[in-house]
N, C-alpha and C positions, 0 to 999 in steps of 0.2 A: 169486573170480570177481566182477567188475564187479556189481553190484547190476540194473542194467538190464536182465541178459541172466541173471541166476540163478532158475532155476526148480527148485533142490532141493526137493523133498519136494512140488511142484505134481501135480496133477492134471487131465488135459486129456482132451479128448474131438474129435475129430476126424471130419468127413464127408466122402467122396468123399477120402480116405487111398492108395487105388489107382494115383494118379499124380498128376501136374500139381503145381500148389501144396499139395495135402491132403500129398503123399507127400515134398516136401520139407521143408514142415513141421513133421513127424511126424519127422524125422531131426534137426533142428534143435534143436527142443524137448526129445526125447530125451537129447541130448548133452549137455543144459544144465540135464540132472539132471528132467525130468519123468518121468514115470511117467502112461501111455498105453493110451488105449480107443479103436480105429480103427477106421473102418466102412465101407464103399463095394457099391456092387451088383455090381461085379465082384469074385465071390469068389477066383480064380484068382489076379489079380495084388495082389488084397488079401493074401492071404495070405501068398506069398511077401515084399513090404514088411513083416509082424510077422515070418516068420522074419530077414530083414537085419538088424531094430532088436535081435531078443531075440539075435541072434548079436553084439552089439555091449553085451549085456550092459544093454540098457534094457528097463525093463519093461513091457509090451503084453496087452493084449487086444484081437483079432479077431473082429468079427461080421458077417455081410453086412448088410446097411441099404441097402432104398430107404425113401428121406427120405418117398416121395411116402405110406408106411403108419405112423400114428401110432404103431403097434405096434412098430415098428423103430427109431423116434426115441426111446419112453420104452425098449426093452430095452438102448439105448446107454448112455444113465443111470443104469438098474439094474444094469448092469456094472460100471461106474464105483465108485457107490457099494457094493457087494457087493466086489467084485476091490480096492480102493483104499482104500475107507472114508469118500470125497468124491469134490466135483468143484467144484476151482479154475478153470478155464477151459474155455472151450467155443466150436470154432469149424463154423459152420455153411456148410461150402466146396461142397457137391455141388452141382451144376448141371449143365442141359445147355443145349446150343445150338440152333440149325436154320440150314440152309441158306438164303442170302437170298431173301426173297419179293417182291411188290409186294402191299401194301395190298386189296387188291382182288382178290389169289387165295388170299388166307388163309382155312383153311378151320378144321373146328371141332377136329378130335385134334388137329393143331399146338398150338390153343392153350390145350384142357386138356393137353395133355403140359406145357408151359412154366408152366404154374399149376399143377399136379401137384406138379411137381420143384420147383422152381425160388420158388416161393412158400409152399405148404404144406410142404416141407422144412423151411424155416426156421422157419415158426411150431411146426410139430409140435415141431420139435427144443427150440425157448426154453420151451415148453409143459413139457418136463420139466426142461428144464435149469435153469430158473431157480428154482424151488425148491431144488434141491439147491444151490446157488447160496448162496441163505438160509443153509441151514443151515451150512453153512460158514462165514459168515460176511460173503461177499461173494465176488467174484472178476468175470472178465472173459469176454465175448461179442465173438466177432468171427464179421461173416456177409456171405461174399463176394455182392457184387453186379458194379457195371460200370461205366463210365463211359455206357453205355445206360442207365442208371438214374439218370441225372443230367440228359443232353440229349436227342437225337432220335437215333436211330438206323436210317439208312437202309437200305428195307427188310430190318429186323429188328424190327418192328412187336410181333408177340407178346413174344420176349424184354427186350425196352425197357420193355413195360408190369410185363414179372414184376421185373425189377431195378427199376423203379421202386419198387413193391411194397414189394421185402427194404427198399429205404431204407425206406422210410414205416414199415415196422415196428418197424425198427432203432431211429428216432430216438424212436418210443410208447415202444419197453420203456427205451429209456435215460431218458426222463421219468416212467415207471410204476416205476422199481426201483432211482434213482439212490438214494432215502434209504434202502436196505438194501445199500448198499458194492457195486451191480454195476454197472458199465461194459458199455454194448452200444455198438459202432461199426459201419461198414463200411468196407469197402476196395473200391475202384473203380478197376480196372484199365483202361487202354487195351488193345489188342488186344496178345495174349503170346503167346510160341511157348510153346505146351502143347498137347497133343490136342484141346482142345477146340477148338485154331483150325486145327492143320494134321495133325491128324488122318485117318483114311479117314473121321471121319464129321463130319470139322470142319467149320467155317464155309467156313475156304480150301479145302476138298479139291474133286476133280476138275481136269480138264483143263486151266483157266487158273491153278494153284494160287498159282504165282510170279509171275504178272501180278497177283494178286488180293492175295499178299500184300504188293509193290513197292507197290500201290495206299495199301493201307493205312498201311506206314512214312512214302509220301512229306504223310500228313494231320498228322505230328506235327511241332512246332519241331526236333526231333532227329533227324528225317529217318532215325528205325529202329523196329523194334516192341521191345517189352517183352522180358525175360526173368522166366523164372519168380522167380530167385532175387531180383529187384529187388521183384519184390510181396512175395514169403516174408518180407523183410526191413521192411517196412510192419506184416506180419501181426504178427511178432515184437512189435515196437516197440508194438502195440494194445495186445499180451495183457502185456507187463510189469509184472512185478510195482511198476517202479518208477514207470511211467505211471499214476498211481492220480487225476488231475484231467478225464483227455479221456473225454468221454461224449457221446453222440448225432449226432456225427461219420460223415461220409459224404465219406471220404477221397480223391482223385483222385491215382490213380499212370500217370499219363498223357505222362509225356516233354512237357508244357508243353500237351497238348489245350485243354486247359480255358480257359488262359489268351487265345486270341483271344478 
């Protein structure tokens, strides 16, 4: 197998695994010879994705995880290293969204829910991960943010400021842990068909869903949105065992956004 894409005998840990980018991930990685700690707050369709993978003969462990209880961040790692014996890699995917606001009707649960999840996720999670990390020797962090964590993001005010966030932390632990062999990046997507954007409880959902998402496509040079698998394939490329130079990177998978 290509060196790039070989991840025998790796170990990986996975958040918000459930669906979207975590759950194709987790298929990809699997296939490519990992050995897998998945975790999402939806137990239901968590689960079913560890039966897929271990029916595919990759090897899995299942726990529920909200990111937003430190408790749930360090028992992913206690799995890890318990179930595996390490932990090579660790991608910190969970998030959620909210529906668009203006500035001025933002109220206060919006925006501890988006600092909840979305913020304290990620730190809770490198909080353990990055130890084990050490002791392995090194290995690689990837922690989805946004291209709202980059620029302005029109009425999305709360979640703009928590992607902001994941970056700012992303680029500390890649300066805090580069001299002990670990790689922390992020990946910053443009808007992608996943639940979290067209969803029942996505950004696009309701009434104008196909207006909202037309809206969207026609902001990029490429006049479409994202696919999951165009980001998965960024993730991949982070966590590589043969990418072992790129650190503190805050990645734009944007179909050309960026570049106006």
């Amino acid at each position: 197998m290509d060196p790039m894409l070989d991840f025998t005998g790796k170990v990986g840990l996975i958040t918000g695994a459930a669906s979207g980018f975590g759950k194709m991930l987790a298929e990809e990685l699997g296939h490519r010879g990992a050995s897998l700690v998945i975790g999402d707050i939806n137990e239901t369709a968590l689960r079913q994705v560890a039966e897929e993978l271990a029916g595919q003969d990759i090897p899995v462990r299942a726990l529920r995880c909200d990111v937003s209880r430190e408790a749930d961040c360090k028992a992913m790692v206690d799995t890890a290293v318990k179930e595996f014996g390490r932990l090579d890699m660790a991608v910190n995917n969970a998030g959620i969204a909210h529906d668009f606001v203006a500035m001025h009707d933002i109220d206060e649960a919006l925006l501890d829910r988006q600092i909840n999840v979305n913020v304290k996720g990620v730190i809770f999670g490198m909080k353990y991960q990055l130890p084990a990390l050490i002791e392995a020797g090194g290995g690689a962090v990837v922690n989805t943010a946004s291209m709202a964590g980059i620029g302005g993001a029109p009425k999305l005010a709360p979640y703009a400021a928590a992607k902001h966030a994941v970056i700012g932390v992303t680029r500390t632990a890649a300066v805090d842990y580069g001299r002990r062999n670990i790689r922390v990046n992020a990946v910053c997507p443009y808007y992608t068909l996943t639940p979290m954007l067209e969803g029942s409880d996505g950004i696009a959902s309701g009434g104008d869903a196909e207006k909202t998402l037309s809206m969207m496509a026609s902001g990029t040079p490429m006049k479409r949105l994202g696919r999951p698998e165009e980001i998965v394939a960024v993730m991949m490329m982070l966590l590589s065992p043969a990418n072992t130079y790129m650190n503190g990177q805050a990645l734009a998978v944007d179909g050309g956004v960026s570049a106006f």
